[in-house]
Backbone bond lengths (Angstrom), bond angles and torsions (degrees), N, CA, C in turn:
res aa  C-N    CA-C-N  psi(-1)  N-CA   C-N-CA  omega(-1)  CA-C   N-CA-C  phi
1 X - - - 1.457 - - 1.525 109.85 -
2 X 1.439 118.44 150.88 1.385 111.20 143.08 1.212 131.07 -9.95
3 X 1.339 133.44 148.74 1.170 142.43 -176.07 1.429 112.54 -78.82
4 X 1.087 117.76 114.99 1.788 106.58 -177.00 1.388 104.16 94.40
5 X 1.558 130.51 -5.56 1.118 107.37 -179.85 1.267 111.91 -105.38
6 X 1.993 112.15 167.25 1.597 109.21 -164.57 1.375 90.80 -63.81
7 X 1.624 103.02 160.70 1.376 105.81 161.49 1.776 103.43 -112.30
8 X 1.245 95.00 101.11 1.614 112.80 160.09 1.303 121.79 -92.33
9 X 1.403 130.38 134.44 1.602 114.74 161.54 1.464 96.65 -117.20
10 X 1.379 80.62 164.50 1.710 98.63 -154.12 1.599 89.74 -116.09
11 X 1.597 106.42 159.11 1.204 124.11 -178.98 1.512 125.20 -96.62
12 X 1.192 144.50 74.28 1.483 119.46 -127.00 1.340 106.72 -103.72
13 X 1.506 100.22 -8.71 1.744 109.09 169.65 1.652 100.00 -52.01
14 X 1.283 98.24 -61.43 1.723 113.31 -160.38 1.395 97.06 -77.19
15 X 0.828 129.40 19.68 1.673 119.32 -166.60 1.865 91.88 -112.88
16 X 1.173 92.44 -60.19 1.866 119.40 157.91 1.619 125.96 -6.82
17 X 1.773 87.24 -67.32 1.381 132.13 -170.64 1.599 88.17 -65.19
18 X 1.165 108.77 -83.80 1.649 128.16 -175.49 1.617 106.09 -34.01
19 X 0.940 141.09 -80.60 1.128 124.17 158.47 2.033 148.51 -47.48
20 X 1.086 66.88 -2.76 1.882 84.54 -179.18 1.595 90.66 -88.00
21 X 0.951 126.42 -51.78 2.048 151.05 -155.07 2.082 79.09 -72.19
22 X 1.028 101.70 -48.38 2.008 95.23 -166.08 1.223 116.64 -96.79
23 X 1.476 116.36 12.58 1.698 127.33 164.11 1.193 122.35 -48.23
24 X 1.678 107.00 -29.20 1.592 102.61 171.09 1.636 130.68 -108.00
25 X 1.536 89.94 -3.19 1.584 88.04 178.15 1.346 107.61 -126.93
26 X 1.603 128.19 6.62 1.135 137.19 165.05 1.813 110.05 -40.85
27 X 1.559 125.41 -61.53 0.874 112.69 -158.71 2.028 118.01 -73.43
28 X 1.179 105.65 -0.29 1.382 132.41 178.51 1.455 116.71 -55.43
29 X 1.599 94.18 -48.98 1.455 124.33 -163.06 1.616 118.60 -94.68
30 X 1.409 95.50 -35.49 1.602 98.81 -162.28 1.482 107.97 -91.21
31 X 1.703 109.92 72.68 1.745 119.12 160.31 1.330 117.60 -54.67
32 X 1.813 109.45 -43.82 1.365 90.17 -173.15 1.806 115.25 -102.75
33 X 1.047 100.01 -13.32 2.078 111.48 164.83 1.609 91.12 -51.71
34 X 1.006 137.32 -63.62 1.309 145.38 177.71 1.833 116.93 -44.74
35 X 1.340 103.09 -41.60 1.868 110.58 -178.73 1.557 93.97 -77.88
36 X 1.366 132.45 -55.88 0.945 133.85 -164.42 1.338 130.26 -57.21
37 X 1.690 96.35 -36.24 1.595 107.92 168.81 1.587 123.43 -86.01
38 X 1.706 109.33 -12.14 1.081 103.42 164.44 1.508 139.30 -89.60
39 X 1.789 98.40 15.25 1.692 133.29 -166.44 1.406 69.08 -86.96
40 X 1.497 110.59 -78.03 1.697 138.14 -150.31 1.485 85.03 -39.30
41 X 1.285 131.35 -77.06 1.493 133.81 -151.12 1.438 105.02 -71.79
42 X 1.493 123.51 -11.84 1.489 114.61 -169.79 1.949 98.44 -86.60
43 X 1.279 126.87 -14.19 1.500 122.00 165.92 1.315 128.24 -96.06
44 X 1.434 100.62 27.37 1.407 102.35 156.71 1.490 104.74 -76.48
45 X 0.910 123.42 -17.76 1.329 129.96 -159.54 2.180 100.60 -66.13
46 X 1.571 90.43 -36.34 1.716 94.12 -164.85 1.869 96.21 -71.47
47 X 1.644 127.76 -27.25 1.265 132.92 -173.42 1.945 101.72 -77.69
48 X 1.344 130.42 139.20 1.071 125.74 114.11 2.127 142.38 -70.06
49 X 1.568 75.79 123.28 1.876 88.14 -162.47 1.144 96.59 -136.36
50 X 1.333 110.10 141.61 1.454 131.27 166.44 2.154 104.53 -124.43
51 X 0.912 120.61 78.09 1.327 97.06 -163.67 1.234 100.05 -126.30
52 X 1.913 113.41 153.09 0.880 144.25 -141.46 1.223 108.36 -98.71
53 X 1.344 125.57 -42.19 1.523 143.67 -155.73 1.926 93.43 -144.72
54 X 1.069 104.83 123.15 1.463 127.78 157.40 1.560 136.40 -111.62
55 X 1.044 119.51 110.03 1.824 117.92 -169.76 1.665 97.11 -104.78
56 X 1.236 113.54 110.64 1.744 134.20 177.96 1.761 95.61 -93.07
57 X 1.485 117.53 85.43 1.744 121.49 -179.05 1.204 100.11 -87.58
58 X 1.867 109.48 125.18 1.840 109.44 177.60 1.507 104.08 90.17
59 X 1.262 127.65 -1.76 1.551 113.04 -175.35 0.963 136.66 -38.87
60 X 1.554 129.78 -22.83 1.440 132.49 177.87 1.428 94.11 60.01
61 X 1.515 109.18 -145.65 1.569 119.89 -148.06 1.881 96.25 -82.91
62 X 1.539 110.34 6.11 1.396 87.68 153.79 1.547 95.03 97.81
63 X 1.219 132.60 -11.78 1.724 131.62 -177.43 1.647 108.42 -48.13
64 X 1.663 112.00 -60.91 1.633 112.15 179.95 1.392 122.24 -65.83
65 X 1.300 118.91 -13.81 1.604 138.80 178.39 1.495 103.81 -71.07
66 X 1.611 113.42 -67.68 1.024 125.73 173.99 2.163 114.74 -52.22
67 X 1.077 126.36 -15.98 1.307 146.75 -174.13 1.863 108.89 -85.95
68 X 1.612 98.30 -58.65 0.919 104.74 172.34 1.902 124.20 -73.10
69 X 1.507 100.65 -14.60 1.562 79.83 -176.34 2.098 95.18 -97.93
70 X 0.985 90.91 -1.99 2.085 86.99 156.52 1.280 124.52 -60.25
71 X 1.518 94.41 -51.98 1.731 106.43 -167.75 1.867 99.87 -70.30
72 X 1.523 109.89 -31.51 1.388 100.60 -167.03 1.472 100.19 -138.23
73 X 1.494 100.92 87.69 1.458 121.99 -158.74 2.073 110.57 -54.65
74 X 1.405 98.02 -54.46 1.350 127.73 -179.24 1.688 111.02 -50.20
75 X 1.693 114.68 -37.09 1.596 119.30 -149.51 2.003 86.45 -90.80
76 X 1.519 98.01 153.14 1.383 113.12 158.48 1.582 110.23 -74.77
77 X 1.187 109.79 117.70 1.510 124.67 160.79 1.707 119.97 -81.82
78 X 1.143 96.77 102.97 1.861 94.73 176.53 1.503 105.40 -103.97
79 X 1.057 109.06 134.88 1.324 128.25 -161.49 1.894 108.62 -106.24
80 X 0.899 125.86 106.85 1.371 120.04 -152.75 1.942 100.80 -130.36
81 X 1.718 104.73 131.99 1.491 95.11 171.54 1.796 96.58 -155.11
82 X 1.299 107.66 -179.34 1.152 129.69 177.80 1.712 111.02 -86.56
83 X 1.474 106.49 -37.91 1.193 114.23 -165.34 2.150 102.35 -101.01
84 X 1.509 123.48 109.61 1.461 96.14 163.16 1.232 109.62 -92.57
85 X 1.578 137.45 36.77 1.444 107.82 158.67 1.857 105.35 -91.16
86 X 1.670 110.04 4.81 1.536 113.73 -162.31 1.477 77.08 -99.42
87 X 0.909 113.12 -52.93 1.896 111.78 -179.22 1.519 118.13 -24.75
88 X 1.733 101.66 -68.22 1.670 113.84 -175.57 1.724 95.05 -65.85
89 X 1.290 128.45 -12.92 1.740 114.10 -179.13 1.365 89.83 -74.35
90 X 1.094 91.11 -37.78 1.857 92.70 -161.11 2.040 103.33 -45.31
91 X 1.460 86.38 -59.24 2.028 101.76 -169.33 1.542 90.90 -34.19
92 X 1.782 116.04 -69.00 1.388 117.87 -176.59 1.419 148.19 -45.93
93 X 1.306 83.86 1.66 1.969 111.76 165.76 1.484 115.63 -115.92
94 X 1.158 113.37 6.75 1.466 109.43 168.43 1.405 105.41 -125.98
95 X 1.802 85.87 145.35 1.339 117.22 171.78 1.470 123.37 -45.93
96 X 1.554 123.85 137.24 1.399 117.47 167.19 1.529 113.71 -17.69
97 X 1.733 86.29 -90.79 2.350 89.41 179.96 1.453 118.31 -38.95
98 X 1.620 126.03 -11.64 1.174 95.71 -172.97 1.214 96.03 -124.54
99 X 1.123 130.59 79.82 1.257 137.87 173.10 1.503 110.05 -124.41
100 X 1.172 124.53 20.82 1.612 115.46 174.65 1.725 89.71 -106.93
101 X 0.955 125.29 66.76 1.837 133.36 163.53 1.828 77.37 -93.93
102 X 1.291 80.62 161.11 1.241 93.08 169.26 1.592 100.27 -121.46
103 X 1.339 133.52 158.45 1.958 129.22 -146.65 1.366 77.73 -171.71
104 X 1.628 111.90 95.98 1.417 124.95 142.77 1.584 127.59 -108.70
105 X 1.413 117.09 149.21 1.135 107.61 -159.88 2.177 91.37 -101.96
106 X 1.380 98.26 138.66 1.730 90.95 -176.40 1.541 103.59 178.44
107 X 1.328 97.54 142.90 1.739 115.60 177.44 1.455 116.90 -62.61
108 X 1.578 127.17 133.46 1.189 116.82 -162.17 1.705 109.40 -74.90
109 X 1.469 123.91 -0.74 1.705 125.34 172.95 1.198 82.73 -105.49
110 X 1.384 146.31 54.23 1.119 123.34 155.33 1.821 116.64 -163.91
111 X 1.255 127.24 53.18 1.639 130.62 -163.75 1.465 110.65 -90.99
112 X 1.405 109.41 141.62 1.110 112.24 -177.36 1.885 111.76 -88.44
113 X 1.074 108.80 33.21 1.540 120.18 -178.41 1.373 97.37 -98.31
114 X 1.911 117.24 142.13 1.402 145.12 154.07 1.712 104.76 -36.80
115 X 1.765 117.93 118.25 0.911 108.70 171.21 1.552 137.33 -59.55
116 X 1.490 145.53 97.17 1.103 139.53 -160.75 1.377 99.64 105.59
117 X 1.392 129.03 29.96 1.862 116.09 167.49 1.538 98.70 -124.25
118 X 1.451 126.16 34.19 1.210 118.61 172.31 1.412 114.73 -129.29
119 X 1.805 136.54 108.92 1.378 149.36 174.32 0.994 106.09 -50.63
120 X 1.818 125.77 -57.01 1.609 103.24 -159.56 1.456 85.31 -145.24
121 X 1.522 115.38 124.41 1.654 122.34 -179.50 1.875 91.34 -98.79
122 X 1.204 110.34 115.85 1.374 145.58 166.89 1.297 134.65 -64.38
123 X 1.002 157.73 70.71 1.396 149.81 -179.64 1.444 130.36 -124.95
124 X 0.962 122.71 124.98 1.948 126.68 -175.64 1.771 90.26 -108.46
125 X 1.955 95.54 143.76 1.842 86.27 165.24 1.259 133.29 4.73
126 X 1.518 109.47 72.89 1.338 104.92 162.53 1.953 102.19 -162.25
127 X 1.597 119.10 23.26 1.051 89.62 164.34 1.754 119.49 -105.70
128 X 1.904 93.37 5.37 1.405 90.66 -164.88 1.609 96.87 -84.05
129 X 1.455 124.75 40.62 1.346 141.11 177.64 1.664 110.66 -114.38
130 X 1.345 95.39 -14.57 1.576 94.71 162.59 1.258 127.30 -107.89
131 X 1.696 125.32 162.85 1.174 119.24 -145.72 1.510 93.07 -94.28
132 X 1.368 136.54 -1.91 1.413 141.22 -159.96 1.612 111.30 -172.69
133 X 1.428 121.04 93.75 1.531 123.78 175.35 1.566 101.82 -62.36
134 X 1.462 131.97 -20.26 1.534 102.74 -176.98 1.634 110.33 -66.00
135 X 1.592 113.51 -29.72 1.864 106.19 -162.83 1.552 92.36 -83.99
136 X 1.257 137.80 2.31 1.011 123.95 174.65 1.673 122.07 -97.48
137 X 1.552 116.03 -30.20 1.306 132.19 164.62 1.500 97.93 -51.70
138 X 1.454 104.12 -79.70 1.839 111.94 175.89 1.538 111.23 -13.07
139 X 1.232 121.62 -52.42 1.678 128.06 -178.41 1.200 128.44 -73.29
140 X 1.484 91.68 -29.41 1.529 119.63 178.06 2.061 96.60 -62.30
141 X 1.196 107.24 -85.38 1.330 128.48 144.44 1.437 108.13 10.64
142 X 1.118 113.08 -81.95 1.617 129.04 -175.31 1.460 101.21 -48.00
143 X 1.381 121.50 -77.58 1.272 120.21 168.98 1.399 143.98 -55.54
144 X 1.454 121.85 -30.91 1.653 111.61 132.14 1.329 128.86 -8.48
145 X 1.480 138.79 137.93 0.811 148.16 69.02 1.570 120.61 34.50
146 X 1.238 132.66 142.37 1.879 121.03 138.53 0.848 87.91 -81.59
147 X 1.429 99.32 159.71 1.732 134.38 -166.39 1.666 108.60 44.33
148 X 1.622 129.60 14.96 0.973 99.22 161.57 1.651 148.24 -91.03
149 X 1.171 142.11 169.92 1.366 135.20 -173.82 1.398 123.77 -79.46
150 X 1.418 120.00 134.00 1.585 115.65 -171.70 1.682 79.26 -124.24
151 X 1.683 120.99 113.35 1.534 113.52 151.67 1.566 109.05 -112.42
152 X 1.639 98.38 145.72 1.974 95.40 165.48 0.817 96.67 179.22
153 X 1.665 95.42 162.95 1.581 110.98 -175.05 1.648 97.00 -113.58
154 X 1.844 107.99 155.46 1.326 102.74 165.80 1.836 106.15 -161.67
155 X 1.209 118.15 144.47 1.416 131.58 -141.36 1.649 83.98 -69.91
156 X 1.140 119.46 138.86 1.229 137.32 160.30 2.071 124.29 -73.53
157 X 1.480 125.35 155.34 0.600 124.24 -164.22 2.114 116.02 -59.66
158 X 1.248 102.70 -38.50 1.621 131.48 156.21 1.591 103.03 -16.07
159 X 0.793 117.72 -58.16 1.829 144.72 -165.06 1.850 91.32 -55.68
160 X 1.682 84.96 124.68 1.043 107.76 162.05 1.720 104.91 61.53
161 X 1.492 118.50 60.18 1.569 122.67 -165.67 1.275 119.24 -99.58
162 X 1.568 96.12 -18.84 1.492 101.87 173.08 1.017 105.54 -69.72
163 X 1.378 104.32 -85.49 2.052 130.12 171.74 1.505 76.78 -2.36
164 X 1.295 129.21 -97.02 1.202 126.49 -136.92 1.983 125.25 -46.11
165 X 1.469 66.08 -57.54 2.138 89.02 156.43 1.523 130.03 -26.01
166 X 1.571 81.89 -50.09 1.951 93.41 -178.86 1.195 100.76 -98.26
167 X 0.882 160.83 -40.43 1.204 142.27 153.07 1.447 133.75 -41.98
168 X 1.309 114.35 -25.77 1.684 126.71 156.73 1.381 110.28 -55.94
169 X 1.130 108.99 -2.01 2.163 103.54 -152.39 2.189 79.68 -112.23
170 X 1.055 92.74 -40.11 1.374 95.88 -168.46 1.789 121.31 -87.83
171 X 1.635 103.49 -25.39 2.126 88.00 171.94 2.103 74.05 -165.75
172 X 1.088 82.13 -175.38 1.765 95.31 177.81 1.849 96.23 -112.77
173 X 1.110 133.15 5.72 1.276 114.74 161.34 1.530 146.66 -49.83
174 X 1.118 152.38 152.78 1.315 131.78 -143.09 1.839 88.15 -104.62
175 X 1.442 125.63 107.24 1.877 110.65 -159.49 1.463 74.97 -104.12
176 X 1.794 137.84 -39.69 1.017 120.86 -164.34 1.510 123.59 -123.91
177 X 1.123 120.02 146.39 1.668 125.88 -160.93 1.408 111.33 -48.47
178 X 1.497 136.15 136.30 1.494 149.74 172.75 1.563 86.53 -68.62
179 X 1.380 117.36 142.34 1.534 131.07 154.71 1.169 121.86 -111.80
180 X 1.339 136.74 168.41 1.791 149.29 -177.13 1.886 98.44 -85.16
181 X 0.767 102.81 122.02 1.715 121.69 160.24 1.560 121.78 -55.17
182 X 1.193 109.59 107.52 1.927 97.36 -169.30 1.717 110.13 -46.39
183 X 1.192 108.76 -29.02 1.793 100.90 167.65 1.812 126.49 -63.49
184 X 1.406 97.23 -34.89 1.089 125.39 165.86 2.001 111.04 -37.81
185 X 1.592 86.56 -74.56 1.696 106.96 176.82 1.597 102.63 -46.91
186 X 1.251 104.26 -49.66 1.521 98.26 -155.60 1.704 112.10 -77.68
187 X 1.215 104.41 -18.29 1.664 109.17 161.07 1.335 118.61 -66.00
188 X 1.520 111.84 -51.56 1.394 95.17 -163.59 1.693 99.20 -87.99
189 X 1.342 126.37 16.18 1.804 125.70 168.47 1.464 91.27 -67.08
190 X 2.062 122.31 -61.52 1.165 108.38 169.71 1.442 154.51 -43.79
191 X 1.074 102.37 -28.60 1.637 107.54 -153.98 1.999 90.34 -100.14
192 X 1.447 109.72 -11.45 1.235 136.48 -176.09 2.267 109.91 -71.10
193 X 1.334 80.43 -28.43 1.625 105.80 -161.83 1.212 122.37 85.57
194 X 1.267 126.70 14.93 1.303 134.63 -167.51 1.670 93.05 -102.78
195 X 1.729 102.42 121.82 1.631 103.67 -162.06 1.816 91.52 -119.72
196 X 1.683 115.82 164.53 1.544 133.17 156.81 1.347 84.95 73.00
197 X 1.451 123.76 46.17 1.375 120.02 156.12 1.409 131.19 -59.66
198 X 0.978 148.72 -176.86 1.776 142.28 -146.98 1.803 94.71 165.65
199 X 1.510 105.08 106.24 1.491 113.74 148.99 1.039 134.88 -101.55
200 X 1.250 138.04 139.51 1.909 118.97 145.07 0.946 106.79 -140.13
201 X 1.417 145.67 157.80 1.470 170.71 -160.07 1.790 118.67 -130.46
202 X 1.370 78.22 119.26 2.243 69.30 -165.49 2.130 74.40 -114.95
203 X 1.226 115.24 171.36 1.486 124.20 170.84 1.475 105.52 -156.20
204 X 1.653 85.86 117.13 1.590 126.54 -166.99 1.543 95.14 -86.19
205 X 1.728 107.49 135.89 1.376 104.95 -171.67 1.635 101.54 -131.21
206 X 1.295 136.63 101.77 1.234 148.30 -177.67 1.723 123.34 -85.10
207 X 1.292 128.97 145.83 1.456 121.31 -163.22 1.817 91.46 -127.07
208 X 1.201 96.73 147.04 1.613 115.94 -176.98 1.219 108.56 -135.60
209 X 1.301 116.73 138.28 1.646 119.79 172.82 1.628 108.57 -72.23
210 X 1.195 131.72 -9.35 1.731 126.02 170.28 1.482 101.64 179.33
211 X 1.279 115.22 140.90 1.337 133.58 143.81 2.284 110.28 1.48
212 X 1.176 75.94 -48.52 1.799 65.26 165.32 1.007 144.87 -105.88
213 X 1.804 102.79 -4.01 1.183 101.68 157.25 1.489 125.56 -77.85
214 X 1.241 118.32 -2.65 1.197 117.55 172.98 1.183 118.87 -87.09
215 X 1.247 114.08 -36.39 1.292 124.19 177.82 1.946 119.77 -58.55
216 X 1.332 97.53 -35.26 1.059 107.01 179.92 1.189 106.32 -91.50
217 X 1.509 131.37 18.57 1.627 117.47 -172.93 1.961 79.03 -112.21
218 X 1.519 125.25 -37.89 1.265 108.93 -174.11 1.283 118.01 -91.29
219 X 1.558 123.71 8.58 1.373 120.34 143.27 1.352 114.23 -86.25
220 X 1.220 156.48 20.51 1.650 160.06 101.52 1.184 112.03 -33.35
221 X 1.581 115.27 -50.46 1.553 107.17 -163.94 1.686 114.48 -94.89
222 X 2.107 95.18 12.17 1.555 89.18 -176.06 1.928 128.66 72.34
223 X 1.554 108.24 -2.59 1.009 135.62 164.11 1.719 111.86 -64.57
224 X 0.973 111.67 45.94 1.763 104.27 -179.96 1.703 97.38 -86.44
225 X 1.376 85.37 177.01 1.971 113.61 150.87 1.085 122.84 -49.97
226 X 1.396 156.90 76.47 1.039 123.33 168.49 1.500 123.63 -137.36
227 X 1.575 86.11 73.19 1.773 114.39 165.05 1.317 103.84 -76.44
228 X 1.803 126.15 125.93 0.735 92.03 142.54 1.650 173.97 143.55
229 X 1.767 99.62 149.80 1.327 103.79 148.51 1.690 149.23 -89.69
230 X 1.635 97.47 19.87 1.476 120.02 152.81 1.480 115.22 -18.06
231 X 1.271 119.11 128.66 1.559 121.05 149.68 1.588 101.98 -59.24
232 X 1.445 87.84 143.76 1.858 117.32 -170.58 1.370 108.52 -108.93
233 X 1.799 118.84 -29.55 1.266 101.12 170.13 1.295 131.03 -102.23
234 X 1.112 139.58 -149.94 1.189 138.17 169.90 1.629 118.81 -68.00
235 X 1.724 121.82 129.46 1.417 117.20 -179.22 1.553 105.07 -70.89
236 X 1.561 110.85 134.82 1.343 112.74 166.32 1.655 118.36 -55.62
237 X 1.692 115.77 161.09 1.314 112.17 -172.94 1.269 111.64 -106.20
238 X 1.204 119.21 14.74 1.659 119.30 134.07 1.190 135.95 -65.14
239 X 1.578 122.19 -39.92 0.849 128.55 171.97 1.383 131.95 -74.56
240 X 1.536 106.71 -17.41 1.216 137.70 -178.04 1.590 95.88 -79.04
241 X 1.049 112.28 -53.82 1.554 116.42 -164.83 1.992 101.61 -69.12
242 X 1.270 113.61 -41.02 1.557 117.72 164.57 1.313 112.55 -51.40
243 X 1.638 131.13 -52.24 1.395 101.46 -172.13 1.356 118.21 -87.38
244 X 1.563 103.98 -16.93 1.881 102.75 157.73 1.121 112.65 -40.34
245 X 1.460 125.98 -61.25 1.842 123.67 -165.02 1.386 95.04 -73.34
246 X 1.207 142.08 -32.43 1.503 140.69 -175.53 1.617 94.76 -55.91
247 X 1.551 111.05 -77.31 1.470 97.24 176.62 0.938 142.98 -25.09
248 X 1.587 120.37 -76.11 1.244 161.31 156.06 1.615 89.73 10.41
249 X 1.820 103.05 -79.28 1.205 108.37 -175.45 1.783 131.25 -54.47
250 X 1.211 104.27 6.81 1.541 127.33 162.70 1.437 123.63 -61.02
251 X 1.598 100.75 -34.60 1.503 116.27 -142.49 1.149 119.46 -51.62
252 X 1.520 156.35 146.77 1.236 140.13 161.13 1.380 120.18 -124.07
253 X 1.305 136.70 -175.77 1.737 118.45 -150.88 1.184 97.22 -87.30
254 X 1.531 131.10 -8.78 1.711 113.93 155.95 0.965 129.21 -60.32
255 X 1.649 110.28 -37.23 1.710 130.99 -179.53 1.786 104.84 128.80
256 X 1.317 108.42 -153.67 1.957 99.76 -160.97 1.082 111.37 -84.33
257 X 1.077 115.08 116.41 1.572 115.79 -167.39 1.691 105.84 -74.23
258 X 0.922 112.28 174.68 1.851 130.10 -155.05 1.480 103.41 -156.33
259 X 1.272 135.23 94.70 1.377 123.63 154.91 1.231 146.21 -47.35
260 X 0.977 156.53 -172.96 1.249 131.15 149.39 2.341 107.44 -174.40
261 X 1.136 77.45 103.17 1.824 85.70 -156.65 1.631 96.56 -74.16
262 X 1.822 122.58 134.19 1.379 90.69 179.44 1.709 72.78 -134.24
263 X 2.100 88.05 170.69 1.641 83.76 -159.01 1.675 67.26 -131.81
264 X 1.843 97.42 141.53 1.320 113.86 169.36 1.685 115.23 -104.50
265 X 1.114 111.57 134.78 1.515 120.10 170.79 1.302 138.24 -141.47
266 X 1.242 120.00 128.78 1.647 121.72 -176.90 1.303 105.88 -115.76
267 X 1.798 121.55 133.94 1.572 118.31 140.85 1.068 140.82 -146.66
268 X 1.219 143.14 176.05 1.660 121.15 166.58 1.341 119.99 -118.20
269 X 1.646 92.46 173.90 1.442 104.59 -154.55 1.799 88.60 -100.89
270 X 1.331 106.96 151.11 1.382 93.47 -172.22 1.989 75.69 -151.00
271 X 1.823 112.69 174.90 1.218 126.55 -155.73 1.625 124.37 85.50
272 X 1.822 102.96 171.92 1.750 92.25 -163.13 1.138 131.67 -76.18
273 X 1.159 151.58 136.68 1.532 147.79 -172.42 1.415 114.74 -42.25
274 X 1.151 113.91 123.84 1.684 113.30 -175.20 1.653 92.78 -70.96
275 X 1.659 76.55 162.70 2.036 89.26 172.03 1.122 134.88 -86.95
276 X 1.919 99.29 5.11 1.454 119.41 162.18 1.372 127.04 -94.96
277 X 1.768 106.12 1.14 1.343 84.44 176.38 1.344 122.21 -102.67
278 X 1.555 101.84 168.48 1.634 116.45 -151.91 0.727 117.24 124.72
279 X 1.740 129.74 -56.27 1.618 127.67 144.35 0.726 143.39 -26.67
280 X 1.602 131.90 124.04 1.226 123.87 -157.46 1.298 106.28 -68.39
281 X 1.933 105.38 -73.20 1.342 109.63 169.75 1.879 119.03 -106.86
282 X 1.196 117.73 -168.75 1.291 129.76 -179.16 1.333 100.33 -104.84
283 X 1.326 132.51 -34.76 1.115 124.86 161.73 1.565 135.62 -113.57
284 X 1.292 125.74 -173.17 1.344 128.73 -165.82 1.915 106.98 -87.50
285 X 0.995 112.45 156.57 1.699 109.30 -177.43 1.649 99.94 -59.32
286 X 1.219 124.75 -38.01 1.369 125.09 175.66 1.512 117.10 -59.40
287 X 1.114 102.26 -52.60 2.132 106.94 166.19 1.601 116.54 -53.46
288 X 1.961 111.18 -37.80 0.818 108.87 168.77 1.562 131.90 -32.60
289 X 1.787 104.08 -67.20 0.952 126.47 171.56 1.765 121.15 -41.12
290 X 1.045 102.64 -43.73 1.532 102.78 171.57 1.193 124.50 -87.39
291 X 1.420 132.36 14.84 1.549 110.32 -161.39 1.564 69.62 -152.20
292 X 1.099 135.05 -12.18 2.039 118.21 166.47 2.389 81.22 -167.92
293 X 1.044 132.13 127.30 1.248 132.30 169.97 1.302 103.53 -56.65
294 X 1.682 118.70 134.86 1.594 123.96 132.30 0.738 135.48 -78.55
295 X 1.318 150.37 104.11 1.257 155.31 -106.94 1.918 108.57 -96.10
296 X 0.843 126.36 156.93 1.711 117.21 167.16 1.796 118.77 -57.36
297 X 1.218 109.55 129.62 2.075 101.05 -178.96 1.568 96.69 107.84
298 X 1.735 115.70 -53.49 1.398 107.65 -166.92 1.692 115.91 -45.88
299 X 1.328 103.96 144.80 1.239 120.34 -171.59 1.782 106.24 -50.18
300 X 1.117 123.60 149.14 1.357 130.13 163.65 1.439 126.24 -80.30
């Protein structure tokens, strides 16, 4: 990892799982996945872009994908996730005509896109889902363009401080996810080659009527644990009942507040044009399928 950064490993079976399970009630839930990406998408505005090729990393059901191929009627939108049961939600929110997205399923250190055929690498909340932002910049990187744009947002370490709090009071188990440090991010953008980087960190503060309703809003959004060295079985209801009263005593006249730190970032890719770019992909729609799925409908 990065230097300074936690070392978490991540579970990606269960990570998989967790989001495949919230394909259908994800879009119900996610008010602020939704505010955040419409921060993220409102500074395109500060870039001039005309771009050709778009990579949407983490898309879920496809809302900012679908956003972006409005604003940039002409460009291929590739629609890219970890999860394809969020993929096929995705197909089921788009319109007849706009169904030539192309919806591959694939790890963000790992795309089946031509190095240098991608304008603007895309992402809302979803890299603090990886266990290491440098192998993912690196890819990012690869697939760029020079001069192309990498924007995204990703939850800061801040996130989720209570949760975490009360649960400290109650066992030393890890109940809530380790995050990347905006210093963190901004190293490995460098060491990544990704240069004229730009952060800021705003922290979004949300109110819940109890401990379970929150809990139950980030098992909807597929937001679990999944370090990991997570406990696997069931939490005892003592302990359960401790970080309730731990909370509890949080409360404020909205109700339990919930942090949620998100860190914004832009950069570019700069160096010589590979001799692959132009290509769409590196591989064939059939390789596709095996090395991240294209989904059924996706464009050819």
């Amino acid at each position: 990892m990065s230097s300074g950064a936690v070392a978490v490993r991540i579970d990606g079976r269960a990570l998989r799982r967790a989001f495949d399970r919230a394909s259908d009630s994800y879009d119900r839930v996610a008010s602020l996945q939704r505010q955040v990406r419409t921060e993220l998408l409102s500074r395109l505005q500060y870039f001039t872009l005309q771009p050709q090729r778009i990579v949407d990393l983490g898309c879920g059901t496809a809302e900012g994908a679908r956003w972006l191929q409005r604003r940039f009627p002409v460009a291929q939108v590739v629609a890219a996730d970890l999860s394809t049961s969020m993929l096929r939600a995705a197909r089921r929110h788009l319109p007849l005509w706009r169904r030539r997205f192309v919806r591959i399923g694939a790890r963000a250190e790992q795309l089946p896109l031509a190095s240098g055929s991608v304008d603007l690498w895309f992402s809302s909340l979803m890299l603090q889902w990886c266990e290491d932002p440098l192998p993912v910049f690196a890819e990012a990187r690869r697939v760029l363009r020079p001069g192309g744009l990498l924007l995204l947002s990703s939850l800061g370490p801040e996130t989720l401080r209570e949760l975490r709090a009360a649960w400290g009071k109650a066992d030393d188990g890890p109940h809530v996810s380790e995050f990347a440090h905006p210093a963190q991010v901004t190293e490995a953008l460098g060491v990544a080659g990704l240069h004229e980087a730009v952060l800021d960190v705003d922290l979004y503060t949300r109110h819940y009527d109890d401990a379970h309703a929150l809990m139950r809003e980030l098992q909807l959004l597929g937001a679990r644990n999944a370090a990991a060295t997570r406990a696997r079985g069931l939490t005892g209801k003592g302990r359960l009942r401790t970080m309730i009263a731990t909370y509890e005593s949080m409360r404020e006249s909205a109700g339990l507040p919930a942090s949620f730190e998100v860190i914004f970032a832009s950069a570019f890719a700069a160096g010589a044009r590979s001799s692959a770019a132009g290509a769409e992909f590196t591989v064939t729609p059939g390789e596709i399928r095996r090395a991240g799925p294209r989904l059924p409908g996706a464009s050819k």
